[in-house]
N, C-alpha and C positions, 0 to 999 in steps of 0.2 A: 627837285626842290627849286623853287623860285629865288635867283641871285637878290640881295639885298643890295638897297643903296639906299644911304642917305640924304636927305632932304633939310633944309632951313625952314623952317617957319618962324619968322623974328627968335625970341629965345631958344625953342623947343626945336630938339634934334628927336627927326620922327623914322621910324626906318618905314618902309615899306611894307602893305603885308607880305608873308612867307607864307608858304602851301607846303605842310609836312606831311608827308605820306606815312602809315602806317598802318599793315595790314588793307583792307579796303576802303579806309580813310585817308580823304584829305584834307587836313586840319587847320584851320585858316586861324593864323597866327599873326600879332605885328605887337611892336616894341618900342618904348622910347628911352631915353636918357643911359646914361653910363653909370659905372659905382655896382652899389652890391644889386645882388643880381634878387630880381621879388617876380614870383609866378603867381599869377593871379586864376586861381579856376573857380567858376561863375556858379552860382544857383542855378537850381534845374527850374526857375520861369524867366532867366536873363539870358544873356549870352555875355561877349566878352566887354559890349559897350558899359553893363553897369560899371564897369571899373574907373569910369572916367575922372568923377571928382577924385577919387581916390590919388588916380595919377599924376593928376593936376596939385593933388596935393604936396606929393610927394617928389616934384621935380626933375628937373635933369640929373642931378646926383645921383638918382637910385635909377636902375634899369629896372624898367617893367617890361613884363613880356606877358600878356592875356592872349587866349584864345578861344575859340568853338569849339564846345563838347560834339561829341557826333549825337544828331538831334536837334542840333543849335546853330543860329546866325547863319552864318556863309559856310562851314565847313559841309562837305558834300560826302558821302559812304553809300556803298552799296551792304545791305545788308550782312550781317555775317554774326553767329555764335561765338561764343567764347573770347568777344574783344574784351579788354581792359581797358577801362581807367587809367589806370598806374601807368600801365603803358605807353597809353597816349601819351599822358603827362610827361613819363622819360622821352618820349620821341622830341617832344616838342624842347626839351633840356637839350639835348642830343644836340637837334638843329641850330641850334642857336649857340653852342658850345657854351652850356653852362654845364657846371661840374657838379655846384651846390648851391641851392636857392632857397633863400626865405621863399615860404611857399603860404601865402594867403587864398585859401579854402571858406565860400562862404554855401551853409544849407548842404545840398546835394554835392557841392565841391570840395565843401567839408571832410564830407566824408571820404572822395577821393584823395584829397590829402592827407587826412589820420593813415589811411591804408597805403600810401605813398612811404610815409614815412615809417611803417612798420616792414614793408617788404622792402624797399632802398633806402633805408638810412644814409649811405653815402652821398648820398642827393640832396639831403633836405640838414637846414643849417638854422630853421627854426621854421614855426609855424606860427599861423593866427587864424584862428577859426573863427566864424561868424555865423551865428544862430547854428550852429553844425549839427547835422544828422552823423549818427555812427553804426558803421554794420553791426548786429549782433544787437544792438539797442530792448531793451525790453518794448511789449506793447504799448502803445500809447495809453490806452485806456479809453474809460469814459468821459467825452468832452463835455464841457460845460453847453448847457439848452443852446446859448447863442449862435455858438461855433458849430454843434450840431446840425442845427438846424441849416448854417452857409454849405456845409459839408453835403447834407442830402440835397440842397438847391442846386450844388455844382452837378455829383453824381445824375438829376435829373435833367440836367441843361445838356452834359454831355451826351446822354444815353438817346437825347433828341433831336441831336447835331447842331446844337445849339452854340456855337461857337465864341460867339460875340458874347452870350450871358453868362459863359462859362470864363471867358478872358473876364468880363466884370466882378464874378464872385471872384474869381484870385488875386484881382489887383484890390479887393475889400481885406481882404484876408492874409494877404504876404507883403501888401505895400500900407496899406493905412494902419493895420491891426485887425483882429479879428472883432473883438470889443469896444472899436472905436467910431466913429461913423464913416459912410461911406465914404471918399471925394478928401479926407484929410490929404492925404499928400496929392495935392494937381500941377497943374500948369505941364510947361516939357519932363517933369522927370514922371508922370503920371502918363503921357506921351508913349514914351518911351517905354516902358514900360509894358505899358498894350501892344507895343510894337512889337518887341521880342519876345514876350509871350506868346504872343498871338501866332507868329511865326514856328514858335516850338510846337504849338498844340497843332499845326499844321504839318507836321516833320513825319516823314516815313520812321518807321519802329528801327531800329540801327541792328535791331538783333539782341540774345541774349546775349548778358555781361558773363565773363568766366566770375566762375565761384570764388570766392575768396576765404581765410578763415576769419570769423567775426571777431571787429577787432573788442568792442563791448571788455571781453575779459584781459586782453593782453596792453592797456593803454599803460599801464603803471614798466608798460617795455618802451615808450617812446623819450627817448635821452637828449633832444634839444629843447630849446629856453620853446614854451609856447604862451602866447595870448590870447584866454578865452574871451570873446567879445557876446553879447546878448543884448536885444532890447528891450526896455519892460513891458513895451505892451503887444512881443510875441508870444506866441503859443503856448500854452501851458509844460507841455511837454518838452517843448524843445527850451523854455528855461530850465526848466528842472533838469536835463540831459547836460546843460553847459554849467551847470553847478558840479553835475558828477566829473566830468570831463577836466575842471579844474582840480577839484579835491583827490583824484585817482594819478593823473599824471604828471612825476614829479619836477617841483616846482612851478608848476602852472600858475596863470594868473588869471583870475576872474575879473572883468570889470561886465559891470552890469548900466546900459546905457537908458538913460529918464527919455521919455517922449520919442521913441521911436520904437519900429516893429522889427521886423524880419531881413529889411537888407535897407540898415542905418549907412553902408557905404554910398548905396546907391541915391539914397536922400542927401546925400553930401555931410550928414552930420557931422560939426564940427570937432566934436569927442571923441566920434569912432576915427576918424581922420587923421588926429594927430595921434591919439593911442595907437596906430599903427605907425606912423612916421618915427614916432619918439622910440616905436618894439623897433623897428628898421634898422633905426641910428645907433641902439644898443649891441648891436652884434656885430 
């Protein structure tokens, strides 16, 4: 594991990154600030840069600690079956000596948080999910004409090696809305965006994930404060999933976010921002 040290940058005390090893990963990790400890694990089209307004939001007070799923950004694995999630995620706890962490899960990280927090409870001191997929989840169904139709353009872009038109339908689709027009959310966070995408949809297959049991029916077992976060103009499905997601597991909170899609952290949205800061500051 790579020794940390700290660094000044005027206000912001930034560590270095850290290279956690686990199993045939090495998990490219870095950290800022002191205070309660917040584990940020990213959607499956970001890596761990979307987390940055967030960070910025949340200050030197709260330690943040984000990383690369294997698949994603910098972190590096050789192939292997049966890796976990969860795992990773304890490794990277581990390395960093945290004991129990607010653990902010958004989409694909989601769901390795709900599952985090059902197999080590002693780890997790609250949660906040964002647009979150959950194992065990029912079918999606049938999408509305619009979303269909992105859906068969992507599957045909890919199937073509179509790389670049395949990064454009998902940054339609996960960054602007599905429903909305092209190009809504641009400039660097639009950027950025295509960048780590682009880089995932380029990523060696990490190997099959170990089974887990679908958490879908055991959510009403997750016993820390959680905050459901959602935007209204993502996906049909994955609103409707963070509705059930609130109403099943106890005490949960829905907030439901105007004018944004699928990763409102990553647009800086102001609402999703502080409704995290303000669930932070609560615990």
């Amino acid at each position: 594991m790579a020794q940390t040290e700290w660094r000044r940058r005027g206000r912001r005390c930034l560590a270095d990154p850290v290279i956690v090893t686990n199993g045939n990963a090495q998990l490219l990790a870095e950290e800022r600030g002191t205070g309660t400890p917040v584990l940020l694990v990213h959607a499956g089209v970001t890596d761990r840069r979307s987390w940055r307004p967030l960070v910025e939001r949340l200050g030197d007070g709260v330690r943040c600690v984000g990383y690369d799923a294997r698949g994603y950004g910098e972190t590096t694995y050789e192939a292997e079956d049966g890796w976990s999630p969860v795992a990773d995620a304890v490794a990277v706890l581990d390395a960093h000596g945290i004991g129990r962490a607010v653990v902010v899960g958004a989409s694909m990280g989601g769901r390795a948080t709900i599952d985090l927090a059902l197999a080590r409870p002693d780890r997790v001191r609250g949660l906040v999910l964002i647009g979150s997929a959950v194992s065990g989840a029912p079918p999606v169904g049938e999408l509305p004409s619009e979303i269909a139709a992105l859906d068969t353009a992507g599957d045909a872009a890919y199937d073509a090696g179509d790389l670049d038109e395949v990064n454009a339908i998902e940054a339609h689709v996960w960054l602007d809305g599905p429903l909305e027009d092209e190009g809504r959310v641009g400039g660097a966070t639009r950027e950025l965006f295509l960048a780590m995408n682009r880089r995932a949809l380029e990523a060696e297959d990490p190997g099959e994930q170990a089974v887990v049991p679908p958490a879908w029916d055991r959510l009403d077992r997750i016993g820390v404060p959680v905050l459901v976060l959602v935007g209204d103009l993502d996906l049909p499905h994955i609103r409707r999933n963070s509705g059930h997601l609130a109403s099943v597991i106890p005490g949960a909170r829905l907030v439901e976010l105007p004018g944004v899609a699928h990763l409102p952290h990553l647009e800086g949205d102001p609402a999703t921002l502080d409704a995290i800061a303000e669930f932070v500051a609560s615990l």
